[in-house]
C-alpha positions as CSV (number, residue, x, y, z in Angstrom):
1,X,37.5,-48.7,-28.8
2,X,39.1,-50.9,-26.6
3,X,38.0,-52.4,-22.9
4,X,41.1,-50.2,-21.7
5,X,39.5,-47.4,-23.2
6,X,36.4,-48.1,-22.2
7,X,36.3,-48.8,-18.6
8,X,38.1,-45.3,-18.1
9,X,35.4,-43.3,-20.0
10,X,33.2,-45.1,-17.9
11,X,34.7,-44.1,-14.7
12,X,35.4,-40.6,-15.8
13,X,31.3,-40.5,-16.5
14,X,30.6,-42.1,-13.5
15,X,32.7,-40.1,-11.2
16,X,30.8,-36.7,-13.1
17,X,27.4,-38.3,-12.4
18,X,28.8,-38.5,-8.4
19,X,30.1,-35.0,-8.6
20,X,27.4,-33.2,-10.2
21,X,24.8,-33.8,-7.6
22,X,26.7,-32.7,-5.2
23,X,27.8,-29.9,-6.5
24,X,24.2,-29.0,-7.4
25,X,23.2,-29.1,-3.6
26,X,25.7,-27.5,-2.3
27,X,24.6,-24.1,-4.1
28,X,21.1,-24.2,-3.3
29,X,22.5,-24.1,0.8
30,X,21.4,-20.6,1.9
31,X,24.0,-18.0,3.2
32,X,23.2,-15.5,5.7
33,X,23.5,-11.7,4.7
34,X,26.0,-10.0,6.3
35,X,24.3,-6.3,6.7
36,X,26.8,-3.3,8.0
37,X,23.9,-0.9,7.2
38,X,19.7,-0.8,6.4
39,X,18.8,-0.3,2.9
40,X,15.8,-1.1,0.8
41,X,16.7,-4.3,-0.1
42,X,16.0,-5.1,3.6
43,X,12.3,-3.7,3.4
44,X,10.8,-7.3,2.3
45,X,13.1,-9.0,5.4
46,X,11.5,-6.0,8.0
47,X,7.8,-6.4,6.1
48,X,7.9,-10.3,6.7
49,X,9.1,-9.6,10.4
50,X,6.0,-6.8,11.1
51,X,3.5,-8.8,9.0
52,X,4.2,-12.2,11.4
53,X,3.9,-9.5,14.5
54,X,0.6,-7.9,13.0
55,X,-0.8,-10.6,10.8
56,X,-3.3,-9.7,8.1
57,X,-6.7,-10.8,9.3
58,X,-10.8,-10.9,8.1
59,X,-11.3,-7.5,9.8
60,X,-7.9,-5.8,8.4
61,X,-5.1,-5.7,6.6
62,X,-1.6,-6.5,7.9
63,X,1.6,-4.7,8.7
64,X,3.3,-5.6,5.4
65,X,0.3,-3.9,3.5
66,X,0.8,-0.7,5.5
67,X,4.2,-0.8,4.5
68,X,6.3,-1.5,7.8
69,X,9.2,-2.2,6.4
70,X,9.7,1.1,4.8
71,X,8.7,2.8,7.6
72,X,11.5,0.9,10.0
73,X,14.2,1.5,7.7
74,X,13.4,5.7,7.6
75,X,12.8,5.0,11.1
76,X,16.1,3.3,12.1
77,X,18.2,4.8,10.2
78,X,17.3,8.7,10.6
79,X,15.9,8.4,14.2
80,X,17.7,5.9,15.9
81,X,21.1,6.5,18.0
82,X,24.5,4.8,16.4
83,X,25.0,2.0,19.3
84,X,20.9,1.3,18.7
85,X,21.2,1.2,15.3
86,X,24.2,-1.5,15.9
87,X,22.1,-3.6,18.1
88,X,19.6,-3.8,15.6
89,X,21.6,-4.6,12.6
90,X,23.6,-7.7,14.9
91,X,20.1,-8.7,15.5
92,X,19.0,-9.0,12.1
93,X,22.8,-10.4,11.0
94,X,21.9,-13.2,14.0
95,X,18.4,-13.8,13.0
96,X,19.3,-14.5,9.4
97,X,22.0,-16.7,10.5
98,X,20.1,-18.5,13.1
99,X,17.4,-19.2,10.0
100,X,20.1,-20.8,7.3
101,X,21.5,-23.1,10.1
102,X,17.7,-24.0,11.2
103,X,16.0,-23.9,8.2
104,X,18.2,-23.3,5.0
105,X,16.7,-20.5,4.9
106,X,16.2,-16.9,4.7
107,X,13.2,-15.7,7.4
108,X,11.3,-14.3,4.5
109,X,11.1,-17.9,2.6
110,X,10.3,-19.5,6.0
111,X,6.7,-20.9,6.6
112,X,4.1,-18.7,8.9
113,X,4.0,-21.5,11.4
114,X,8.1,-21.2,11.5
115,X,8.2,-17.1,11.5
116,X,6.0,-17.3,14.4
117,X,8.2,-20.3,16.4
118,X,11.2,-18.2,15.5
119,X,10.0,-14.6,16.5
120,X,8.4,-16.3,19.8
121,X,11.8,-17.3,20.3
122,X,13.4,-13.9,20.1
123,X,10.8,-12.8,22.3
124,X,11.7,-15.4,24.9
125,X,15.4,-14.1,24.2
126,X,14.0,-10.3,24.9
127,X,12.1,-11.1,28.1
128,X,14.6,-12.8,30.0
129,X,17.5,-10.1,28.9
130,X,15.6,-7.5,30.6
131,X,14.5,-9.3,33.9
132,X,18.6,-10.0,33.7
133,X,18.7,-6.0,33.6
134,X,16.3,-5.4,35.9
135,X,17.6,-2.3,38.4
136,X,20.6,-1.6,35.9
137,X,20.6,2.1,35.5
138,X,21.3,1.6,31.5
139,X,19.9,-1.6,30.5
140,X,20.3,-3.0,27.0
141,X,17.2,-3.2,24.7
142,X,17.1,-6.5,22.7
143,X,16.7,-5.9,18.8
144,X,13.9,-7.8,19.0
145,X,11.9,-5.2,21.6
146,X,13.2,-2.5,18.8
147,X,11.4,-3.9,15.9
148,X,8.2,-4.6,17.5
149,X,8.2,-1.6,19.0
150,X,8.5,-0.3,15.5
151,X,6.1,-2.5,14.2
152,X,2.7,-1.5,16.7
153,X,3.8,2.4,16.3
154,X,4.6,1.9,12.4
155,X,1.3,-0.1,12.4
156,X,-1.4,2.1,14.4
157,X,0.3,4.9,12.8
158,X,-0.7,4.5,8.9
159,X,-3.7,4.7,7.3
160,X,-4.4,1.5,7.7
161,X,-4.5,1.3,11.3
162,X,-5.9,4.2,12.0
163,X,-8.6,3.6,9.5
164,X,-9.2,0.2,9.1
165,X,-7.9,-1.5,12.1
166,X,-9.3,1.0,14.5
167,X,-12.9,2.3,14.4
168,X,-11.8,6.4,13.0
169,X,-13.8,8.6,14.7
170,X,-13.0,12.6,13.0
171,X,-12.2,15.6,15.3
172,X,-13.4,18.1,15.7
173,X,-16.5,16.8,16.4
174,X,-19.7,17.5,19.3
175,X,-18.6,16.3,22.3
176,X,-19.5,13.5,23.7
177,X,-18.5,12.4,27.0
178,X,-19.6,8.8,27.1
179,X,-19.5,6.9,24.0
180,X,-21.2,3.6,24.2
181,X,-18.5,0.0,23.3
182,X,-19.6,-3.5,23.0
183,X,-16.7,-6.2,23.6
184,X,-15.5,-7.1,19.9
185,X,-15.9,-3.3,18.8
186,X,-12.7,-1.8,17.6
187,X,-10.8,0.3,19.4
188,X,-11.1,4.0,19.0
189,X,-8.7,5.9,16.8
């Protein structure tokens, strides 16, 4: 081999060593899900979203354990009007784009510390769009309001929450008209 030969092997295997990296990064960058309709494979995105409103804690499980996500996508998708159902879906198109330009990310990868900053921020979003609406006759519900709407009733709904999170009291039962509660007792199911 001659030094012609070798200085452009060289700079052929140099150049690869440049490219390869870089290439290499550039497919671990997140992209965003573009969503024209709520299926299953959006039941972890909707779990992680409930779970961050209605953490697991000591006392009780959280909303991904009662299955939330499930529940929102029946919910959503057989209950919910068309231009509803389109608010929601934008929102959850915006919210996973507005976490792979923040984070890189997808929500559901996203630390609980971020999930919180994130959903706080959509509720920021939520509360000043209504006090914009206030008076409208038809004002516009934020996706946001939607999903933790969904979240509390999906929630307090399900075995768990009406079993574990709140104290379960059977009917039909005696009557009793006053019921002693100490603060830090659950609420009554």
């Amino acid at each position: 081999m001659n030094r012609k030969d070798f200085i452009q092997r060289a700079a052929l295997l140099g150049g690869t060593a440049m490219v390869l990296p870089i290439g290499i990064l550039q497919s671990c960058e997140y992209k965003p899900v573009l969503r024209t309709e709520l299926t299953d494979a959006d039941i972890p995105l909707l779990d992680e979203i409930g779970e961050t409103i209605v953490p697991t804690t000591p006392e009780s499980p959280g909303a991904k354990e009662a299955k939330i996500g499930a529940y929102m996508v029946v919910m959503i998708n057989d209950c919910f009007l068309p231009e509803d159902q389109e608010i929601i879906l934008n929102g959850i198109n915006m919210l996973d784009t507005y976490c792979a330009k923040q984070y890189n990310s997808s929500f559901e990868r996203l630390s609980s510390d971020e999930k919180f900053n994130v959903l706080q921020g959509l509720q920021e979003e939520a509360t000043a769009l209504a006090l914009e609406q206030e008076g409208m006759d038809e004002p516009v519900v934020h996706y946001f309001d939607h999903l933790k709407g969904l979240t509390i009733s999906g929630y307090f709904s399900s075995e768990i929450g009406m079993t574990i999170a709140r104290e379960y009291v059977p009917i039909p039962g005696k009557y009793e008209s006053v019921i002693p509660y100490k603060k830090g007792d659950k609420v009554w199911a």
